[in-house]
C-alpha positions in Angstrom: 91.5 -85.7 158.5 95.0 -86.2 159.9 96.3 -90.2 159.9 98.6 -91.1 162.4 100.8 -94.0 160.1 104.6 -94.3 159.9 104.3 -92.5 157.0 102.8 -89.5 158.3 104.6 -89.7 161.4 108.4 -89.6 159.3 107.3 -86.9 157.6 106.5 -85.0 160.3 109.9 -85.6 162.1 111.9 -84.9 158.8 110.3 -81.5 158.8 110.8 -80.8 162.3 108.4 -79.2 165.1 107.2 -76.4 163.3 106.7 -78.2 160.0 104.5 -80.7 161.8 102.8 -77.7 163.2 102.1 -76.4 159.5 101.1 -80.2 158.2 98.6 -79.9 162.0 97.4 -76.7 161.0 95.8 -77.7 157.5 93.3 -80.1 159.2 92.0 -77.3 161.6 89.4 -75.6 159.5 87.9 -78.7 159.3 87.9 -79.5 162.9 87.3 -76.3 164.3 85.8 -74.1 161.7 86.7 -71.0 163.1 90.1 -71.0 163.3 92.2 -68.4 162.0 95.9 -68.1 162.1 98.2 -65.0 162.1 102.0 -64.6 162.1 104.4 -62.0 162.8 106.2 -62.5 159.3 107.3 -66.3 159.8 104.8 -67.9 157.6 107.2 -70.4 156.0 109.2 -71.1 159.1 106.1 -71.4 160.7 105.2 -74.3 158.1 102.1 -72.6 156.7 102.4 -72.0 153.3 100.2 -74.5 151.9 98.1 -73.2 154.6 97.9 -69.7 153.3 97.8 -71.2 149.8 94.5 -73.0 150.7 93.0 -70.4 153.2 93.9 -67.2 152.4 90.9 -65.9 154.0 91.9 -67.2 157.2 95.6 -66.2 156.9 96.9 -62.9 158.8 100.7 -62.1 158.4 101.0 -59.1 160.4 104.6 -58.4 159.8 107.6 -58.3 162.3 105.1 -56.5 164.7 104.9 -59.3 167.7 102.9 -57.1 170.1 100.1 -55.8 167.4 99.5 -59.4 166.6 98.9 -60.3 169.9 95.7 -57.0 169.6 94.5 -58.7 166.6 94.4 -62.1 167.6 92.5 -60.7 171.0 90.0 -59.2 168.9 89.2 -61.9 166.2 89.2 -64.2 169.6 86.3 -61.4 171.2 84.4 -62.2 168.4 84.2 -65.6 168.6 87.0 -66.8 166.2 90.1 -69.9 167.3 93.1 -67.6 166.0 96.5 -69.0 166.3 99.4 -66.7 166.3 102.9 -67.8 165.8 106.1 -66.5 165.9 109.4 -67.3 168.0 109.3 -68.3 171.2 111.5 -65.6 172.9 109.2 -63.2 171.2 106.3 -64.8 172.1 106.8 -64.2 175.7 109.3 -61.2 176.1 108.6 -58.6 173.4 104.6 -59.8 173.9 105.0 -59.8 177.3 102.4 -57.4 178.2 100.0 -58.1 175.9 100.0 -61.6 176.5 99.4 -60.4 179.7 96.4 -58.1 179.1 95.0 -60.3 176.8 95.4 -64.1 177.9 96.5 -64.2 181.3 93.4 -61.5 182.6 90.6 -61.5 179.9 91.3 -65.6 179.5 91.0 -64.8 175.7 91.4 -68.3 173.8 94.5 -67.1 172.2 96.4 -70.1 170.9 100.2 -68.4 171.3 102.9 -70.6 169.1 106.3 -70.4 170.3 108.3 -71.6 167.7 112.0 -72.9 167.7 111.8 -72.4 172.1 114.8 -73.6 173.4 118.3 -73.7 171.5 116.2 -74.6 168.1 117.4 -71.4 166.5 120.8 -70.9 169.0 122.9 -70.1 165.6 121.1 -66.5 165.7 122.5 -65.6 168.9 121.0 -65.0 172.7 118.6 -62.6 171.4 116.3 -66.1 169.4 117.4 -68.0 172.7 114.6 -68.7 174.7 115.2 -70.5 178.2 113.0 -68.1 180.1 109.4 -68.5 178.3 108.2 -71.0 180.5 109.0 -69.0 183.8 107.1 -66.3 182.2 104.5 -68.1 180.9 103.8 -69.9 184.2 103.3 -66.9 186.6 100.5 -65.5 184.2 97.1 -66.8 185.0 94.0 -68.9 183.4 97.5 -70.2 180.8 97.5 -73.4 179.8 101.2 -74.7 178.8 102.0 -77.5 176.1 105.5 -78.6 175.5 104.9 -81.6 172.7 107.9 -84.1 173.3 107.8 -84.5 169.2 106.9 -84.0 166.0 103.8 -86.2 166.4 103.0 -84.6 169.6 103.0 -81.7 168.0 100.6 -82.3 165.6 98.4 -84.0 168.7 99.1 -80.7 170.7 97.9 -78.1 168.3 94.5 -80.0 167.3 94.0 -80.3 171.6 95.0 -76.8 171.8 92.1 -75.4 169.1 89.6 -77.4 171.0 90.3 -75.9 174.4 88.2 -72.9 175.4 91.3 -71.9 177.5 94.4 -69.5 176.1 96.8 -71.8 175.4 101.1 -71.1 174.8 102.4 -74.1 172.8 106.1 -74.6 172.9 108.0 -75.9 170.4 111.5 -77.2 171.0 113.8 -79.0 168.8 115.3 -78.9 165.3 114.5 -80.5 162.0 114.7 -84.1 161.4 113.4 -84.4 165.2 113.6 -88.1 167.3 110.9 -89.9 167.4 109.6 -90.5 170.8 105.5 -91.8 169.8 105.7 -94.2 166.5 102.1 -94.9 166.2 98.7 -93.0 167.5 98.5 -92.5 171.5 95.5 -90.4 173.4 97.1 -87.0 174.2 95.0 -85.6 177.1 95.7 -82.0 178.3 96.9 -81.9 181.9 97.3 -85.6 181.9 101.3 -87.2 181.7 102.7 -90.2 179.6 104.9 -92.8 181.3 106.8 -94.1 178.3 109.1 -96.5 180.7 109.4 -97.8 183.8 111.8 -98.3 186.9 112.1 -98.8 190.3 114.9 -96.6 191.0 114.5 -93.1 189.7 112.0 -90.8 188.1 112.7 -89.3 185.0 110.4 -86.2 185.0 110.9 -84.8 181.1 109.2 -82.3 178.9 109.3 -81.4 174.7 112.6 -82.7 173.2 114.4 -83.8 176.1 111.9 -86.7 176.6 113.7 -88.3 174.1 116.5 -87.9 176.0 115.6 -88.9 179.3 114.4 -92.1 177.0 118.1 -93.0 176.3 119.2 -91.8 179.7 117.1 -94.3 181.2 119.1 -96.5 178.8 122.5 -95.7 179.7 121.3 -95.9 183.4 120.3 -99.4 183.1 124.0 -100.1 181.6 125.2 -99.1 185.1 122.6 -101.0 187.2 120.3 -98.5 188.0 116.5 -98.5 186.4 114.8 -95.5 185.8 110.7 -94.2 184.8 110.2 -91.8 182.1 107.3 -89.4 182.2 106.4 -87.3 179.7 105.4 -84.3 181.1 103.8 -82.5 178.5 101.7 -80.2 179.7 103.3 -77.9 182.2 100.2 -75.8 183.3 98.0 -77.6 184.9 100.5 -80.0 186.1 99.7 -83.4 186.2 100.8 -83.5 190.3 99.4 -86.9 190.9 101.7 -88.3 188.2 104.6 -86.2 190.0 103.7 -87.9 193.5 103.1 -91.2 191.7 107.1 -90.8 190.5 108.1 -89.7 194.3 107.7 -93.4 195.5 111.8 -93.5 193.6 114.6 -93.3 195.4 115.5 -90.0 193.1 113.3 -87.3 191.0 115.5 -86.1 187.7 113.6 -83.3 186.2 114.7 -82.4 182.2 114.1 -79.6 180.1 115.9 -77.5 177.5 114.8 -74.4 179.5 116.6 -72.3 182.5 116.9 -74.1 185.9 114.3 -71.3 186.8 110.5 -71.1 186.4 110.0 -73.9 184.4 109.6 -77.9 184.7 111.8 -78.3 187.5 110.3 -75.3 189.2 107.0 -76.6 189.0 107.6 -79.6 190.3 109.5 -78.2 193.2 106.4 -76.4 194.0 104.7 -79.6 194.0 107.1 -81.3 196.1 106.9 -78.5 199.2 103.6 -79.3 200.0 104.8 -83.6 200.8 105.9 -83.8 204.3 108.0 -86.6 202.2 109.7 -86.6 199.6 112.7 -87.8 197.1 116.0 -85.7 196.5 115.0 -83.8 193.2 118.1 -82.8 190.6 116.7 -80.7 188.3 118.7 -80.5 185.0 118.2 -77.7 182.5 120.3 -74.3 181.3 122.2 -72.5 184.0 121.8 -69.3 184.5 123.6 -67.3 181.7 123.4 -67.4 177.7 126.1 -69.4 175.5 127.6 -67.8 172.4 126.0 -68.9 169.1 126.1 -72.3 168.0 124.0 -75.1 166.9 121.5 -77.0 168.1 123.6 -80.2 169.3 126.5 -78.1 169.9 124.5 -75.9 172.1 122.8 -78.7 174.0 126.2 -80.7 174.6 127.7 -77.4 175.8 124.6 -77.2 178.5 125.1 -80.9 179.5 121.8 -81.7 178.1 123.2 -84.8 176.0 122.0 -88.3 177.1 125.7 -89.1 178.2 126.1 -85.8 180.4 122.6 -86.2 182.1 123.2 -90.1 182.6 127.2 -88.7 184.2 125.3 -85.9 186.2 122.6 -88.8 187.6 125.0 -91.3 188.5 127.3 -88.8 190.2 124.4 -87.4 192.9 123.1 -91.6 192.9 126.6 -92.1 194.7 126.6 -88.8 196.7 123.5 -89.6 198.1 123.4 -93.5 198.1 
């Protein structure tokens, strides 16, 4: 059984999103009996060694082969099994594409897709590990559901909601080891249902997996320059919690954050939401523009992007005078 304590909830940020994932993973044998997890050759950066170790049975490492482990986790789900399949998030949902597809998305198999190191996590390997485009893809297929853990103890909250769901599920994982910590102590993580972490009569911060943290000290810097601003922690992307995203409309201004492309995701979602109101807030949706950045690391990558508390509170305040 997994205890929520400071201890507990260090450790998991000291290891990082996919660490927590691995310590998350050893309790779900014993809440859901028939999960099984598989991995396209990441078993250690997936955090499941002591997994293996104690489940070998249950353990599948089907090599650097993304798109076959996608076919075995659709047949061990046909026959009644949880499985879990990891590996990184730009292969996840590009070189799976199809098979995710096929197998989630139109038979609604309960795959539980990990998409490890999503964002900028890994941005030292290059473009080709980058992946700003997952949610986008990810969102258009059908019967999905989408959770983006704001840390390392949603993380561990995400993936025990995840193996109960009957649903196919793609949980993202963004940020890097020694990860902020946004929850300190237990909280009720509810799929499809948001988190207001702070509140404000001004704007509506609107923020999903690592840059909730963010937006947290955005809201700070805001409130330096007279301005108060809400916090949501929007992490579940698919279904969208749209009465939390009308709740936040009654601002002067809707911010929307990820560490994803200004495309298809977050912001793109709630955009969708927003059409449908006759009325409506200004939105600024703040995320990757559309092209890749050389290598780098993580900070460097997410300073470059303007996804640093200081740019996003600069990029706020700036449109807060345009428009008012």
């Amino acid at each position: 059984m997994i205890a929520f304590n400071p201890m507990s909830i260090r450790l998991w940020s000291r290891l990082g999103p996919c660490g927590a994932f691995g310590q998350a993973a050893l309790a779900l044998p014993e809440t859901e009996p028939r999960t099984l997890i598989l991995t396209a050759d990441l078993c250690s950066f997936s955090g499941l060694e002591r997994f293996k170790s104690q489940y070998p049975d249950r353990f599948f490492n089907t090599g650097i082969a993304e798109q076959n482990m996608l076919g075995m986790a659709a047949g061990f789900a046909r026959e009644g099994f949880v499985p879990f399949a990891t590996t990184y998030a730009a292969f996840a949902s590009m070189r799976s594409a199809d098979q995710v597809k096929v197998n989630m998305g139109y038979m609604g198999l309960p795959i539980k897709l990990v998409g490890l190191t999503a964002g900028f996590s890994v941005g030292i390997l290059g473009p080709t590990h980058m992946s700003l485009e997952d949610l986008a893809v990810m969102r258009a297929l059908p019967n999905v559901v989408i959770l983006s853990p704001a840390d390392c103890t949603a993380v561990v909250k995400a993936t025990l909601a995840a193996a109960r769901l009957s649903a196919p599920v793609y949980l993202r994982l963004t940020g890097a080891m020694n990860t902020p910590i946004v929850y300190t102590n237990d909280f009720d993580f509810e799929v499809g249902k948001a988190i207001e972490l702070r509140q404000g009569r001004d704007v509506s911060l609107i923020a999903t997996g690592s840059m909730v943290y963010y937006a947290l000290k955005t809201a700070e810097k805001l409130e330096a320059a007279g301005i108060t601003a809400s916090v949501l922690d929007m992490h579940t992307i698919k279904p969208l919690d749209t009465a939390a995203v009308e709740a936040a409309c009654k601002r002067k201004l809707l911010v929307t954050l990820e560490e994803h492309s200004f495309t298809g995701g977050l912001g793109s979602a709630v955009a969708e939401t927003l059409a449908l109101k006759s009325v409506r807030p200004p939105h600024l949706i703040l995320g990757v523009s559309g092209s890749y950045p050389h290598a780098g690391d993580y900070a460097h990558l997410l300073d470059l992007c303007g996804l640093t508390p200081e740019k996003i509170a600069g990029k706020i305040l700036e449109t807060w005078k345009e428009l008012f």
